[in-house]
C-alpha positions in Angstrom: 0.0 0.0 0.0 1.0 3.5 -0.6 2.3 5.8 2.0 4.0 9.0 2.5 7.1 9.8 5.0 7.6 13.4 5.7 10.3 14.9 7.9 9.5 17.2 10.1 11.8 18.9 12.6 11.7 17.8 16.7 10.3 21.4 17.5 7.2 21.0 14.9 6.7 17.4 15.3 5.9 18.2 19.4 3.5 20.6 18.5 1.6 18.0 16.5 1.8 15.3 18.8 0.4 17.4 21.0 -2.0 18.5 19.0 -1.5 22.1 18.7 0.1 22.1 14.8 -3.4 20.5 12.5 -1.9 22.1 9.2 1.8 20.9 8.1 2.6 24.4 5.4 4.6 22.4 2.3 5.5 24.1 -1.1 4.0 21.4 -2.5 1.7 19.0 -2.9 1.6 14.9 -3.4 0.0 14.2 -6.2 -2.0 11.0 -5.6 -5.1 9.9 -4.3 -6.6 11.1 -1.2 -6.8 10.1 1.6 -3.8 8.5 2.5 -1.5 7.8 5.4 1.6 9.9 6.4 4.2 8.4 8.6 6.1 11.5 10.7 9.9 10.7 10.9 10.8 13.5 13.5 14.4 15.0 12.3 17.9 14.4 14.0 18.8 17.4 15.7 21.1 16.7 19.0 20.4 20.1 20.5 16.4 20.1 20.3 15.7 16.3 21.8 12.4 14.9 21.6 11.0 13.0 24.4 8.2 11.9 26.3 7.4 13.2 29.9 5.9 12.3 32.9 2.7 12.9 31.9 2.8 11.5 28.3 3.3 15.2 26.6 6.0 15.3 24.3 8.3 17.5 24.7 11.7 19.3 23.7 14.2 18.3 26.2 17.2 20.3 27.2 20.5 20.1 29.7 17.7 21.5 32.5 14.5 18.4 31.6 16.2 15.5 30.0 13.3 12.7 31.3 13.0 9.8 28.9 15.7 7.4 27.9 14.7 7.1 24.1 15.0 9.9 22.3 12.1 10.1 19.4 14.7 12.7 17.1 15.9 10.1 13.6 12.6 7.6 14.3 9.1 7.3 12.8 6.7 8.4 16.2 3.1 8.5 14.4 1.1 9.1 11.2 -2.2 10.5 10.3 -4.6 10.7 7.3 -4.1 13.0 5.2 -7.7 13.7 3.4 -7.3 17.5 2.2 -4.7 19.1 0.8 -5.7 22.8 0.4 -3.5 25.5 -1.9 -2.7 28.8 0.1 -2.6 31.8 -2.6 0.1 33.5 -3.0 0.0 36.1 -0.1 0.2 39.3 -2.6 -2.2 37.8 -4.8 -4.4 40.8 -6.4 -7.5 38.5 -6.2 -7.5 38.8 -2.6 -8.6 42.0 -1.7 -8.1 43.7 2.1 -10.7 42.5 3.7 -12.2 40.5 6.7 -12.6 37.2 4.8 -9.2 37.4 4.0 -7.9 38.7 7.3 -9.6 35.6 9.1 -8.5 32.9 6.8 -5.0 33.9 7.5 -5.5 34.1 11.0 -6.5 30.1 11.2 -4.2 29.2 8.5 -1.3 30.8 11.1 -2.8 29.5 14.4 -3.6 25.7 12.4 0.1 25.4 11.6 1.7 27.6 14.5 3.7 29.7 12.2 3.7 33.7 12.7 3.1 35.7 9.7 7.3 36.5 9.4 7.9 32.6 9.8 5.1 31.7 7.4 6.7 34.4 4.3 10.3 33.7 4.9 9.0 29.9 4.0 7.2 30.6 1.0 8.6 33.8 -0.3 5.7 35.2 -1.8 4.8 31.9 -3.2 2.1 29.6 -3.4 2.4 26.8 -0.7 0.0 24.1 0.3 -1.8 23.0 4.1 -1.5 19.9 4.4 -4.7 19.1 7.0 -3.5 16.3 9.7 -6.2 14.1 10.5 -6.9 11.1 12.8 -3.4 11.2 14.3 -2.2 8.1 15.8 0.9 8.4 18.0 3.1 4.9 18.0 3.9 3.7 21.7 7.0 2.4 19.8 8.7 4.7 17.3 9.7 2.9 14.1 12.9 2.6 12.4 12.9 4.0 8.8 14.0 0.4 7.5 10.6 -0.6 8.4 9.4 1.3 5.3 10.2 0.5 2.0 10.5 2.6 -1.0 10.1 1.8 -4.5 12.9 3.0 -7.1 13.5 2.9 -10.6 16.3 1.5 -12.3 17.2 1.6 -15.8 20.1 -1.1 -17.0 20.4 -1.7 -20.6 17.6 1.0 -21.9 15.5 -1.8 -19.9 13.2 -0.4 -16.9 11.8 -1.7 -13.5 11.1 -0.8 -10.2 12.8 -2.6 -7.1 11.9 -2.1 -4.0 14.0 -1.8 -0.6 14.0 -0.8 2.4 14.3 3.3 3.3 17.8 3.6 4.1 17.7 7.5 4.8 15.4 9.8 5.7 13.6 12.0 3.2 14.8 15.9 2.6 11.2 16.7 2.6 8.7 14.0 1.7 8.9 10.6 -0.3 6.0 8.1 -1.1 6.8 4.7 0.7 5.3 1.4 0.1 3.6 -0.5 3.4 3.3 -3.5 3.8 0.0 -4.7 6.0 0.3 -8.0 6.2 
């Protein structure tokens, strides 16, 4: 079955486990069917650790909180349905006109995906980006390794093509489709 794996840094990927972050901002968009399952692979980043407290919360660990003995930072920790895939206009676009419609569908778009309006333009620069909506989040007890997940790649040899598949070996820069296998 096809999958996605996108890589989200440890800072973002608390905010969705915890379910502040619903919109993921890309510059693009997959281009398959909907809905489908994305796998979060929460980045390696050795001064923002990810772990899980007391209480269940994930959170960004430092020298001062450091509870947790398995870090969550170069592992799969959850995935959710991705059903809606919207396209954000290009900020300056003259079609949107200064107005309150406008002014309140920025306002979610920035509290859905916990970006501030400076945050949100240096990403996009003026461009057209895309909110990916995260639905029906399931959080793993046990984060996955990425060779759990296989991905499919072509090969030509001999002006002949075809498609092996292997395991993930790296994480993606941004996003890659991955194959599942659910038996």
């Amino acid at each position: 079955m096809k999958a996605i794996m996108i890589s989200i840094k440890p800072e973002w990927v608390a905010k969705i486990l915890n379910g502040e972050k619903t919109l993921e901002i890309r510059k693009n968009a997959p281009k398959c069917d909907l809905p489908i399952d994305v796998y979060i692979y929460c980045t390696k980043d050795k001064k923002m650790p990810l772990v899980c407290d007391i209480d269940g919360n994930i959170v960004l660990a430092n020298e001062h909180y450091a509870y947790g003995d398995e870090k969550l930072n170069g592992k799969v920790v959850a995935k959710f349905t991705l059903n809606k895939v919207e396209e954000i206009p290009d900020e300056y676009d003259d079609a949107w006109n200064y107005n309150l419609e406008r002014i309140d569908y920025w306002k979610k778009i920035y509290k859905e995906s916990c970006l501030q309006e400076p945050d949100f333009s240096n990403y996009l620069k003026g461009k057209k980006g895309y909110a990916w909506h995260i639905n029906d989040l399931v959080v793993f007890d046990k984060p996955k390794e990425l060779s759990e997940f296989n991905t499919t790649q072509r090969i030509r040899y001999a002006n002949l093509g075809f498609t092996e598949i292997k395991p993930l070996a790296k994480a993606p820069r941004l996003w890659c489709y991955v194959e599942i296998d659910n038996g």
